[in-house]
C-alpha positions in Angstrom: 0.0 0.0 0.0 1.1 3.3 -0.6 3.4 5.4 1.7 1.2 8.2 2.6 -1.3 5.9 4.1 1.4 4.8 6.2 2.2 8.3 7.2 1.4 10.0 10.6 -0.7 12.8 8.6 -2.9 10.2 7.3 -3.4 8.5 10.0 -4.6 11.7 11.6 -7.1 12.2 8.8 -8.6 8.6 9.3 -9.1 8.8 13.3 -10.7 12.1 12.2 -13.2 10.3 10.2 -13.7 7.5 11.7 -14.3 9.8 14.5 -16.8 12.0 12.7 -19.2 12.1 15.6 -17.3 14.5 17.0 -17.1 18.2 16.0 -15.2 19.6 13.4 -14.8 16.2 11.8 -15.6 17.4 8.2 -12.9 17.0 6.1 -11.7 18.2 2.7 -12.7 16.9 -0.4 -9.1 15.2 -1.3 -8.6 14.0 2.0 -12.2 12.4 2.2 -10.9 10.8 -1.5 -7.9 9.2 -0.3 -9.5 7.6 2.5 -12.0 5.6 0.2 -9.3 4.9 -1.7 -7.1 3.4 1.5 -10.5 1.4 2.2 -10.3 0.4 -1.3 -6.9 -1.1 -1.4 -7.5 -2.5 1.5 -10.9 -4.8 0.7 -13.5 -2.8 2.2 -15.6 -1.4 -1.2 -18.3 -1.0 1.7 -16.3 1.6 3.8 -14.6 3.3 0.1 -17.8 3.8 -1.4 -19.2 5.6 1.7 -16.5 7.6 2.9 -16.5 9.2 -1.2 -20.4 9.6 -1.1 -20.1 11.4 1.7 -18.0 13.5 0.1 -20.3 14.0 -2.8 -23.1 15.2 -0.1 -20.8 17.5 1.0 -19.0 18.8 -1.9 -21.1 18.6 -4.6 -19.6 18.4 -8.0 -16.3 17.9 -6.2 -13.6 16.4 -8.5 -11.7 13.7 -6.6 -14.6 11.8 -4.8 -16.6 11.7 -8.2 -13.6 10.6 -10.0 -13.3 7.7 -7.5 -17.1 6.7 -7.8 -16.5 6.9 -11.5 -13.1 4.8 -11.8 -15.1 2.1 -9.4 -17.5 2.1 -12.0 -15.4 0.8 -14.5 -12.1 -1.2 -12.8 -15.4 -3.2 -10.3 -18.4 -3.2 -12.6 -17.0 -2.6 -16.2 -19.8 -0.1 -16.6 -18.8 2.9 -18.1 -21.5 4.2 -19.2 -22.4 4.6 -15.1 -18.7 5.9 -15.3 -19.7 9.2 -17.8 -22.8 9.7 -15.9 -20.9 9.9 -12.5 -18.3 12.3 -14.4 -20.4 14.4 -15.9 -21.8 15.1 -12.4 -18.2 16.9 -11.7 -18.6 21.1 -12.1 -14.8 22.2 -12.6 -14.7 20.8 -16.4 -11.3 22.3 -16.9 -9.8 21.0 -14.1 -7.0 18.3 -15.3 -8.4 15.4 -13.2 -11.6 15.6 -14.8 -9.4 15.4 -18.0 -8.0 12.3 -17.0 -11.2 10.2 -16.0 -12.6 10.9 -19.2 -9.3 9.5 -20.4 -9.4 6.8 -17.9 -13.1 5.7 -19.2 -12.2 5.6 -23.0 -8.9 3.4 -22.0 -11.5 1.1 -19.8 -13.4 1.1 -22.9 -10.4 0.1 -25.0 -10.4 3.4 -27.5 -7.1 3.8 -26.7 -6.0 5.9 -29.5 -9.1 7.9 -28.5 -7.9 8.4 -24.9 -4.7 10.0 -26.8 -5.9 11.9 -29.1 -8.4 13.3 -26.4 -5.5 14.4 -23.9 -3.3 15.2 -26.9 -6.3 17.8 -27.6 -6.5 18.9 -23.8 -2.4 19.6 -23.3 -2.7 21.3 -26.7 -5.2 23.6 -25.1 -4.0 24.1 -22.2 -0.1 24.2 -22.6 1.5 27.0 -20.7 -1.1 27.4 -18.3 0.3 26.7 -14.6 -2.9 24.3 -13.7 -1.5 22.2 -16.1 2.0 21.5 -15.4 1.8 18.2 -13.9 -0.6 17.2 -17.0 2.4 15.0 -18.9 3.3 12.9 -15.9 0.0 12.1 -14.8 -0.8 11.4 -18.2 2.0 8.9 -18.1 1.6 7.4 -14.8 -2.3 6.7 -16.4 -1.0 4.7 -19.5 1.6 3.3 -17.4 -1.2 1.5 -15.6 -3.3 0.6 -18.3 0.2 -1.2 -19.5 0.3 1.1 -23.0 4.4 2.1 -21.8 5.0 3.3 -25.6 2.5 6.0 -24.7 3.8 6.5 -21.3 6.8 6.7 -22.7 5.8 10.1 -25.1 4.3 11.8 -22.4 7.5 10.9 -19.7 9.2 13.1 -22.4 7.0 15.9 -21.7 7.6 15.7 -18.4 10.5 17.9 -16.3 9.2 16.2 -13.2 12.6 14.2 -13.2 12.8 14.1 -9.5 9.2 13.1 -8.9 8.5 9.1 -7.4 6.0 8.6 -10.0 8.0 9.8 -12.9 11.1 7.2 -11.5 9.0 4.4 -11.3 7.1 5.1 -14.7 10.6 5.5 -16.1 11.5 2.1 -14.6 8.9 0.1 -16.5 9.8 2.1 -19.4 13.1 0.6 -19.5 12.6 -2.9 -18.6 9.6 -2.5 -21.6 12.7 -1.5 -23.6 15.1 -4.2 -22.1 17.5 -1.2 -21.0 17.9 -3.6 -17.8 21.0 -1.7 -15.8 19.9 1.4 -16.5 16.5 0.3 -15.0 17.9 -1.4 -12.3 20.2 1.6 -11.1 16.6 4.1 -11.1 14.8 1.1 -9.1 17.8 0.5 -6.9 17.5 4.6 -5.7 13.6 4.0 -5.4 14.3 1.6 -3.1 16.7 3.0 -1.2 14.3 6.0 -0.7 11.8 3.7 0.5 13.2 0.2 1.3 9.2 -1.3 2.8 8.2 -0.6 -0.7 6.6 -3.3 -2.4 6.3 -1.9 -5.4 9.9 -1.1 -5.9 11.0 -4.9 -4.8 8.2 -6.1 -7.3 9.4 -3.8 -9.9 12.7 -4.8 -9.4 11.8 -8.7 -9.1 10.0 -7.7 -13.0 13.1 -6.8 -14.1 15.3 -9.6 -13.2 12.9 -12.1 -14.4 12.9 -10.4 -18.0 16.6 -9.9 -17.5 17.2 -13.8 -16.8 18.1 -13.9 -13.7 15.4 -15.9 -11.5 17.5 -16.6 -8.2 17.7 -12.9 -7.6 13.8 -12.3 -8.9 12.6 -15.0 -5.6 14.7 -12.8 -3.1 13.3 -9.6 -4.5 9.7 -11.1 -4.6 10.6 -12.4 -1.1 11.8 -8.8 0.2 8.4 -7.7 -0.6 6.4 -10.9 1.0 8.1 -9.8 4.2 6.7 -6.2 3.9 3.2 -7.7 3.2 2.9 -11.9 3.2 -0.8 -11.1 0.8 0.9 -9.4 -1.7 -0.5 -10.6 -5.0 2.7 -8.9 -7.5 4.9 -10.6 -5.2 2.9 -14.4 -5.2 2.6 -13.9 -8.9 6.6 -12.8 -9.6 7.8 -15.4 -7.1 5.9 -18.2 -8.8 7.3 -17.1 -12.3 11.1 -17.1 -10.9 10.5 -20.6 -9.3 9.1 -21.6 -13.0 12.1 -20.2 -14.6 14.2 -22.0 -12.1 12.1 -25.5 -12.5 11.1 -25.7 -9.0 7.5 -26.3 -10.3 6.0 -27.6 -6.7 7.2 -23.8 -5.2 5.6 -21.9 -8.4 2.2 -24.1 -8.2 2.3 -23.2 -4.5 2.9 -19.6 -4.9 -0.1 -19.5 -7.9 -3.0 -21.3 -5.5 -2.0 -18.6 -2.5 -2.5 -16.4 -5.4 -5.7 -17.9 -6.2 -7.1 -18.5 -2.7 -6.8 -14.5 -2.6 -7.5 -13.2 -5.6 -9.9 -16.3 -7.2 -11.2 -14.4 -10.1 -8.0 -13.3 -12.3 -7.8 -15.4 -15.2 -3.9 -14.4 -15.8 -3.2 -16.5 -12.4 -4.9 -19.5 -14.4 -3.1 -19.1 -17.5 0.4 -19.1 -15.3 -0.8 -21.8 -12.9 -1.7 -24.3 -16.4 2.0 -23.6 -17.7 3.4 -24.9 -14.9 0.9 -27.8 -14.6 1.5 -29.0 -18.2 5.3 -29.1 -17.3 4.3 -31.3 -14.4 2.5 -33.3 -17.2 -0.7 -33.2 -15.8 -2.6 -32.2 -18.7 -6.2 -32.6 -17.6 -5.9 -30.1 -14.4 -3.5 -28.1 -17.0 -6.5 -27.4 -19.7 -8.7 -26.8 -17.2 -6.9 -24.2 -15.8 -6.6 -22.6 -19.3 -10.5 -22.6 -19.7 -11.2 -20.8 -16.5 -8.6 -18.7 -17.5 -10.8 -17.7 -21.3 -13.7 -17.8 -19.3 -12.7 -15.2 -16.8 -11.2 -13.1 -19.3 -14.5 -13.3 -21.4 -16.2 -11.7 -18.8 -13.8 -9.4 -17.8 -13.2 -8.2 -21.7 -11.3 -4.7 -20.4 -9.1 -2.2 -22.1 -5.8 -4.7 -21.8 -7.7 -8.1 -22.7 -6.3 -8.7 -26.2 -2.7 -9.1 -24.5 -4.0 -11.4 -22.1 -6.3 -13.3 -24.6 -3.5 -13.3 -26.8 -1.3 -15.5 -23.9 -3.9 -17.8 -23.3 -4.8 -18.6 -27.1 -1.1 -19.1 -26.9 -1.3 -21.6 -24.7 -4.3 -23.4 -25.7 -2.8 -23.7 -29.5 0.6 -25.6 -27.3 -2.4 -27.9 -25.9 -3.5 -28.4 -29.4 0.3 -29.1 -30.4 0.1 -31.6 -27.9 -2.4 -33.6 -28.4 -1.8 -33.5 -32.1 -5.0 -31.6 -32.7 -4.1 -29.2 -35.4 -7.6 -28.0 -36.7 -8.4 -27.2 -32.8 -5.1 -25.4 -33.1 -5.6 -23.4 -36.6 -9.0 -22.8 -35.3 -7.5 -20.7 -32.2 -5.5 -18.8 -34.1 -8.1 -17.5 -36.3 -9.7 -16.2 -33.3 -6.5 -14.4 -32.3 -6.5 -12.8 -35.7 -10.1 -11.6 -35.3 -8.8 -10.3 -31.8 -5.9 -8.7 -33.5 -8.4 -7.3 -36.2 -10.2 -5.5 -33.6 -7.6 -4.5 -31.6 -5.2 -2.6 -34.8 -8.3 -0.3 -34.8 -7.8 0.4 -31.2 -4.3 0.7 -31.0 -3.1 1.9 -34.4 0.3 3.2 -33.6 1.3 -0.2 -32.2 4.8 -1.4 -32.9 5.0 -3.4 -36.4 6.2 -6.9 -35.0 2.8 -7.0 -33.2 1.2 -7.3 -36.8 2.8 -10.7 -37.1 2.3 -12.2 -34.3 -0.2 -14.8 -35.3 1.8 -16.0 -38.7 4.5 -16.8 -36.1 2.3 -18.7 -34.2 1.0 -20.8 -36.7 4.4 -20.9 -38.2 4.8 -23.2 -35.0 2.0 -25.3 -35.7 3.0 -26.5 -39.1 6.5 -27.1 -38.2 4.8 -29.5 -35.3 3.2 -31.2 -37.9 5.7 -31.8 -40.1 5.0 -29.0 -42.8 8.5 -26.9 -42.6 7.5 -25.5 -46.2 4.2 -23.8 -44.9 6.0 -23.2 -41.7 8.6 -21.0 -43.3 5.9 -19.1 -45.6 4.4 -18.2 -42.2 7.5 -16.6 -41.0 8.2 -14.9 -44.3 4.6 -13.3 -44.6 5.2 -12.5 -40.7 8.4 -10.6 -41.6 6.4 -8.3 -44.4 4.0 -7.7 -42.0 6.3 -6.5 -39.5 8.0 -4.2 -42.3 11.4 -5.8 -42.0 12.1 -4.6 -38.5 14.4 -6.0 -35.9 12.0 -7.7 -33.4 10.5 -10.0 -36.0 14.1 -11.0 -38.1 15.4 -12.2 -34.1 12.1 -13.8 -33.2 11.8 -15.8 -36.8 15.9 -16.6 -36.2 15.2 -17.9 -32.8 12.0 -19.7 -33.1 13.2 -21.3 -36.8 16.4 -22.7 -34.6 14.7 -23.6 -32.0 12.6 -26.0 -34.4 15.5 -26.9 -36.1 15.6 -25.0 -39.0 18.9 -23.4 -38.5 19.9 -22.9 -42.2 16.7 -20.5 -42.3 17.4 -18.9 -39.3 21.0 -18.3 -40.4 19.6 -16.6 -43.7 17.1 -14.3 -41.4 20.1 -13.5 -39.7 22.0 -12.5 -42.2 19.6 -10.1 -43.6 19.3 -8.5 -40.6 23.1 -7.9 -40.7 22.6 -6.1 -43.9 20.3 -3.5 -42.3 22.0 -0.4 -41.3 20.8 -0.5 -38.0 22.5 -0.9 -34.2 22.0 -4.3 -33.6 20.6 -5.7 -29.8 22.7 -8.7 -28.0 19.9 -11.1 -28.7 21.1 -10.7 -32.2 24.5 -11.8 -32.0 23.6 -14.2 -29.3 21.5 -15.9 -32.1 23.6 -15.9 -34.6 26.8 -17.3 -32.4 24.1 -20.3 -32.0 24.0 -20.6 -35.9 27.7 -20.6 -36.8 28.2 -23.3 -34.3 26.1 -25.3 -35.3 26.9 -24.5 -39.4 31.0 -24.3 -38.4 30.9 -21.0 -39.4 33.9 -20.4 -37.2 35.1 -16.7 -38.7 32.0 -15.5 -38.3 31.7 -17.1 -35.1 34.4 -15.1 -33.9 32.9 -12.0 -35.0 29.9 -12.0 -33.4 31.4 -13.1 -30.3 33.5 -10.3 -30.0 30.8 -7.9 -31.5 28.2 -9.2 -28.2 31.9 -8.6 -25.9 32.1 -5.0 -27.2 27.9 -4.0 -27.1 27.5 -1.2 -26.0 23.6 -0.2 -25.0 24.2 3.3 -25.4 25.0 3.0 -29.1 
């Protein structure tokens, strides 16, 4: 939970309120907003929801109780037209916040490129005007949590609030987004020193150390923050992954059903918890995991579904793979393209590599089944889509290895080489896998030296 619910001066403000009997017990209208949202994070929707319509009776119009009533609306219920209604009810319409709800409810909504173009409108508007100075941050804290970090990312930009918490740990999941790992770690490390009973910061940092490969030091992090609070869902979720990276598949299935005994209603937990039974071959509980996991996100269907859908489809085609039902398979992924159909609407400035996602995909399938030829005119449609970039020449390289076609993943390679463009580690790292195994031993050499010399900040 945060800090300044920790703090003496809220503290102060709760016994005030919970004292309210007494005279003089009114509060403002922020404080009376950041004590339903302490009740909030801490279960009681009960306690939240009156403590802000209390507000509301007393401030009517008031921005930050509304805006709390609203965002309930659509993170609880998924009801946003309630959500516009409630915000509509606010009187200061130039006020930033009320900016950023109406945001917040057409991200909730998943008109994402809406939401942008809608505060793009707002800054544009308002630019120079003092009210508005902490506009770009707060804008990029919002993506931020809706998980959109190339849009957080433009509006960090924006931002001179360099020294600010929220700009640090925005900037944080920037760079792990962007695989800039040590220069993430260094900004987390100072967050944490500046508040070491965070556990944010330890679950940030355990994010980054999972991405970054190193599991061992992702459970103590994850662990750091179970000791600050033993119910902390990031940290269940984070510890499990390391113990799956680390193949201790008992402590990961452990750490997913705590998970789920808390939090039973998170199909993401599902889709984690059936990875790790299918390792444990156990393939009946595994599939049904997977299915509660669709289910739940059917009904949840909110602004970051597709990337969750997308996971699970992904794991449901493996199933298919598995069992050597291919139709069941090829059937999936046509429901991932309709997903991604609807989705380029939403999102139309997403990076190209997404574009290919599902010819990759079923580039997997046919190579299961023994068609290589189809398999390869997957990953060569998948690379036009993605316009040639980086992302999608090292992801065909390393999946067409990994299946065994390392002539073709040598090729890829090589045409990336030919781009005039800085090249990332997993590049070279790929490519030392391909001479080896072709005896390209000159080249070898070369890229071994290239992946000694990298430098990130070319």
């Amino acid at each position: 939970m945060d800090r300044y619910y920790k703090s003496k001066e809220f503290k102060a403000i709760l016994a005030k309120y919970e004292n309210a009997d007494k005279p003089n017990a009114v509060l403002s209208t922020d404080e009376y907003a950041d004590i339903a949202q302490f009740y909030h994070e801490a279960g009681d929707d009960d306690k939240a929801l009156q403590a802000a319509r209390t507000a509301v009776e007393i401030y009517p119009g008031s921005v930050a109780p509304l805006s709390f009533l609203a965002r309930y609306e659509i993170l609880e219920n998924r009801n946003s037209k309630k959500a516009n209604e409630i915000a509509e009810q606010i009187t200061d319409k130039d006020d930033p916040d009320y900016h950023l709800l109406i945001a917040e409810i057409m991200l909730a909504d998943k008109k994402i490129k809406d939401a942008d173009d809608y505060l793009e409108r707002t800054w544009n508007g308002f630019y120079g005007d003092d009210y508005y100075d902490d506009m770009p941050l707060d804008v990029a804290v919002l993506f931020a949590d809706y998980g959109e970090l190339w849009l957080a990312e433009k509006w960090l930009n924006r931002s001179d609030e360099t020294e600010e918490t929220d700009y640090q740990t925005v900037k944080a999941k920037v760079l792990i987004n962007n695989k800039k790992f040590a220069e993430g770690e260094k900004l987390i490390d100072k967050l944490i020193n500046d508040d070491p009973y965070s556990g944010e910061y330890w679950n940030l940092m355990a994010i980054l150390q999972i991405e970054d490969g190193r599991a061992s030091d992702a459970v103590t992090s994850a662990d750091y923050a179970l000791a600050i609070d033993p119910n902390d869902l990031g940290a269940l979720m984070n510890k499990g992954k390391a113990f799956g990276e680390l193949g201790n598949l008992r402590g990961a299935e452990k750490c997913y059903k705590k998970y789920i005994s808390l939090e039973p209603n998170d199909p993401q937990i599902y889709k984690m918890l059936s990875g790790i039974l299918v390792s444990e071959n156990r393939i009946v509980e595994a599939y049904k995991a997977i299915v509660r996991a669709m289910d739940l996100e059917n009904v949840r269907n909110d602004g970051q579904g597709w990337r969750r859908k997308r996971d699970i489809i992904d794991h449901m085609v493996s199933f298919g793979e598995a069992l050597n039902n291919f139709d069941e398979a090829h059937k999936l992924l046509d429901i991932l393209a309709d997903v991604y159909k609807e989705t380029f609407g939403i999102y139309p400035g997403l990076p190209e590599h997404y574009y290919s996602d599902v010819d990759c995909m079923r580039a997997h399938v046919f190579m299961i089944q023994g068609l290589p030829e189809q398999a390869i005119n997957c990953y060569e449609k998948a690379i036009e889509e993605a316009k040639k970039n980086q992302d999608i020449y090292i992801r065909v390289a390393k999946e067409a290895y990994d299946l065994g076609l390392v002539e073709y993943a040598y090729k890829k390679l090589q045409e990336l080489k030919d781009q005039n463009v800085a090249k990332r580690p997993e590049f070279y790292k790929c490519l030392i896998k391909c001479c080896k195994k072709l005896n390209k031993n000159e080249e070898l050499q070369w890229a071994e030296e290239e992946l000694k010399n990298w430098n990130p900040d070319e």
